[in-house]
Backbone as CSV, one residue per row, in Angstrom:
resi,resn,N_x,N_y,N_z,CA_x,CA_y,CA_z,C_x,C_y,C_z
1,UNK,112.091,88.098,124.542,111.457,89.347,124.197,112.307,90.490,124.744
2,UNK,112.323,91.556,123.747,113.078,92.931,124.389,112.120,93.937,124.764
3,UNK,113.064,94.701,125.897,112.238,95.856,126.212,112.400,96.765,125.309
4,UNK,111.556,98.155,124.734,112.331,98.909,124.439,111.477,100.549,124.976
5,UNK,112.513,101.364,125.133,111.429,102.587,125.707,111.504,103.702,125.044
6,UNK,110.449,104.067,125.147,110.216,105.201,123.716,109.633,106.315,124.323
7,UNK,110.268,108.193,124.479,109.528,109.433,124.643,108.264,109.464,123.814
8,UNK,107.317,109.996,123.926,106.322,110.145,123.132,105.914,111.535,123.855
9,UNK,105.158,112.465,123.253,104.497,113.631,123.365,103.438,113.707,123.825
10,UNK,103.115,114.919,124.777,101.835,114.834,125.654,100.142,114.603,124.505
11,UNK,100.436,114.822,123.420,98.946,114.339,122.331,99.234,113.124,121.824
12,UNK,100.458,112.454,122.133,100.245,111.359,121.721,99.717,110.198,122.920
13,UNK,100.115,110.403,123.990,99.330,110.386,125.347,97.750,110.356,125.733
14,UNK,97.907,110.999,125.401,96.245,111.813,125.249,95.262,111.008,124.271
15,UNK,95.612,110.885,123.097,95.243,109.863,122.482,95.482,108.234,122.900
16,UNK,96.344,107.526,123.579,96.098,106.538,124.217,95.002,106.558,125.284
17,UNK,95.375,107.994,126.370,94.263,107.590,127.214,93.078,107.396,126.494
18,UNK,92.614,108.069,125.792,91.413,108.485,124.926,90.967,106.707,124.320
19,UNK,91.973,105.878,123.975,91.413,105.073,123.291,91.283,103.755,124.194
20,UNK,92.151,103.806,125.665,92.203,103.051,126.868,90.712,102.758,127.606
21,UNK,90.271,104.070,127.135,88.778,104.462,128.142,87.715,103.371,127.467
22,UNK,88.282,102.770,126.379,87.609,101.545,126.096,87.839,100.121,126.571
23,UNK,88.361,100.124,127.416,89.247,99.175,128.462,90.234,98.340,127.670
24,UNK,90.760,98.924,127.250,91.760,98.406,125.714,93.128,98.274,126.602
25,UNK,93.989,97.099,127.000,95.333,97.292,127.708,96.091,97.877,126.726
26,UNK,97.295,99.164,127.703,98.123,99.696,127.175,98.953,99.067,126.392
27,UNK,99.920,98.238,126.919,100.406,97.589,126.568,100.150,96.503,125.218
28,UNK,99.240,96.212,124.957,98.739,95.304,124.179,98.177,96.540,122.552
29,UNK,97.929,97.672,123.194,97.629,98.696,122.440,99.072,99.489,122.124
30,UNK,99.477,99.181,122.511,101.089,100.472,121.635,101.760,99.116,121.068
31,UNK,101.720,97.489,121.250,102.502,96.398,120.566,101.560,97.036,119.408
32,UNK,100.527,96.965,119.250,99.475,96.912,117.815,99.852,97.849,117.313
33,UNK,100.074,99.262,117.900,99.902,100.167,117.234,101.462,100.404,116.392
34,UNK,102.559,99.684,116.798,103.967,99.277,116.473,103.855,98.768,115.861
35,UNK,103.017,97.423,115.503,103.490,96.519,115.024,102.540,97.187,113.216
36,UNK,101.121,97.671,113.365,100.665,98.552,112.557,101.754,99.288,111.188
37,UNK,102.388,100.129,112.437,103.369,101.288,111.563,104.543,100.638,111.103
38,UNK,105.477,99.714,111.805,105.969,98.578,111.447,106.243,98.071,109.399
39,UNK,104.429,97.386,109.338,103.887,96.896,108.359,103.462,98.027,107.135
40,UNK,103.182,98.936,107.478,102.838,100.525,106.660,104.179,100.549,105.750
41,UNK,105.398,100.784,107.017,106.721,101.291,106.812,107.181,100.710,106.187
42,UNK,107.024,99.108,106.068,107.844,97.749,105.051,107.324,97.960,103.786
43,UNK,106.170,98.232,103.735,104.679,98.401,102.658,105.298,99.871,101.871
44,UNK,105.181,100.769,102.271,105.785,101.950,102.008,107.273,102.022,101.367
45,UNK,108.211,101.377,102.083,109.587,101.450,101.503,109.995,100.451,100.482
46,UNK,109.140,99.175,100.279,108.959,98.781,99.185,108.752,98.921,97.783
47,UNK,107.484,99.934,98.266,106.771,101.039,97.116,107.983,101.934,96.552
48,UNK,108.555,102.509,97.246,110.038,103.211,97.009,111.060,102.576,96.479
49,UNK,110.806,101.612,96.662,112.527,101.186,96.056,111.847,100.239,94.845
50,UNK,110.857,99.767,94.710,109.342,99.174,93.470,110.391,100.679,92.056
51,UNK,109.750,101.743,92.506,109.657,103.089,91.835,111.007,103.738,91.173
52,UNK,111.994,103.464,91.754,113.294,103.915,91.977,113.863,102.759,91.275
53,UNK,113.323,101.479,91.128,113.842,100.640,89.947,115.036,99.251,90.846
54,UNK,114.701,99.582,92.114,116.022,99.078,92.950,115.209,97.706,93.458
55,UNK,113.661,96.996,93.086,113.913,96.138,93.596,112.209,95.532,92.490
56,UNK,111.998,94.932,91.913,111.348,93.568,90.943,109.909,93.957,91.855
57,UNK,108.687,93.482,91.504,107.366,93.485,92.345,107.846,92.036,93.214
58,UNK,108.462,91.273,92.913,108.678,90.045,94.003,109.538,90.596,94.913
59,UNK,110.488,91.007,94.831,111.583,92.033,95.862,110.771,93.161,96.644
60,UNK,109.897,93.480,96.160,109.132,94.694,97.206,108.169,93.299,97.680
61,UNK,107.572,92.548,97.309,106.688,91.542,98.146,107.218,91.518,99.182
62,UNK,108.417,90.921,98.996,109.606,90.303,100.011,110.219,91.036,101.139
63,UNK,110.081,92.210,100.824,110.748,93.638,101.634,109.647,93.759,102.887
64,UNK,108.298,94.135,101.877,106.869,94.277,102.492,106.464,93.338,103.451
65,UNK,107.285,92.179,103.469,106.951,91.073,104.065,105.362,90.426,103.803
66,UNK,104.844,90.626,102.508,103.314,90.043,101.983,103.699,89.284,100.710
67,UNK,102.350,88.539,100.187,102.705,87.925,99.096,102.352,88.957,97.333
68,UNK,103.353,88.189,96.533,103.288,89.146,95.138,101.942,89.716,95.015
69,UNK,101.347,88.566,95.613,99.779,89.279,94.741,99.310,90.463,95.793
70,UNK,99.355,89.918,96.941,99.358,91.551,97.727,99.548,92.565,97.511
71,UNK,100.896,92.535,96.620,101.843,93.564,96.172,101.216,93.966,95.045
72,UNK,100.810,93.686,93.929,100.400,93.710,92.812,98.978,94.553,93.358
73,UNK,97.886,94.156,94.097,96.991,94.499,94.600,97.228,96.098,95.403
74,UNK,98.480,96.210,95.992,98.339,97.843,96.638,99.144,98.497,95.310
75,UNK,99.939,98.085,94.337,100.643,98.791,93.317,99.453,99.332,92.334
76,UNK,98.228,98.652,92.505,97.525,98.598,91.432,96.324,99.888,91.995
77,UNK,96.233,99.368,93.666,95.259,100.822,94.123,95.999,101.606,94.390
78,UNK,97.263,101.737,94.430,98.160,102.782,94.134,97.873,104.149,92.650
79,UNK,97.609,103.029,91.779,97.779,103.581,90.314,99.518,103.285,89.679
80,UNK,99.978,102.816,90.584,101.545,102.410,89.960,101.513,101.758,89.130
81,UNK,101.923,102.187,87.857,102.417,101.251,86.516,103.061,100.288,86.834
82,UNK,102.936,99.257,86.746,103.237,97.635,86.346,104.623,97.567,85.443
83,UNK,105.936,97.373,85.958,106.603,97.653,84.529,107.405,96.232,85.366
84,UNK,107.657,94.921,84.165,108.695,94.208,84.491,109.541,93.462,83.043
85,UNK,110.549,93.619,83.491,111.858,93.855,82.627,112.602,92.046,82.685
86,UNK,113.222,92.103,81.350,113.846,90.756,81.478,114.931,90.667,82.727
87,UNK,115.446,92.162,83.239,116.572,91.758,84.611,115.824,91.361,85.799
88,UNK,114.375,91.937,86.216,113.595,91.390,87.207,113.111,90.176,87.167
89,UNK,112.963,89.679,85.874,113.026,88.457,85.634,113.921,87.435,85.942
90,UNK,115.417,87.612,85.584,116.611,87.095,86.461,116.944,87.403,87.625
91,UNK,116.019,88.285,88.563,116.204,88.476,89.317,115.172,87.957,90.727
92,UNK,114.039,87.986,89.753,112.903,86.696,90.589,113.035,85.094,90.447
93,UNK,113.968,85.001,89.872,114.298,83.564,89.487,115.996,83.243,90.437
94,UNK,116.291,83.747,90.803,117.737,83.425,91.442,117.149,82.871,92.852
């Protein structure tokens, strides 16, 4: 396991204590809250490169680190059009 150490801002502080006072360990509470934004961020930049044409709904699964149907499932409460092409096709198949 690595260390790693991170500045954070006196409200972002503030909001840990705030959510500690539930006897919640720090530590165990900023892994979650990492590992949270983490999963958003994979989820998110998927969606982006989904849009931008740079990667198949199986390639953003894969990015997202979830399964197609996951993917299909936030593209869809998204409102993102569904578009797949015979190259994503050779391209979910390799």
């Amino acid at each position: 396991m690595k260390l790693i150490s991170v500045k954070v801002d006196d409200e972002f502080v503030k909001a840990l204590e705030e959510i500690e006072q539930s006897r919640i360990d720090r530590q165990a509470l900023i892994k979650n809250l990492l590992f949270s934004g983490l999963k958003q961020y994979r989820i998110e930049l998927a969606i982006k490169k989904y849009l931008e044409g740079e990667a198949s709904t199986w390639k953003a699964a894969e990015i997202a680190g979830i399964s197609l149907r996951k993917m299909n499932e936030i593209l869809q409460e998204k409102g993102i059009e569904m578009h797949y092409s015979e190259e994503s096709l050779r391209e979910d198949t390799e």
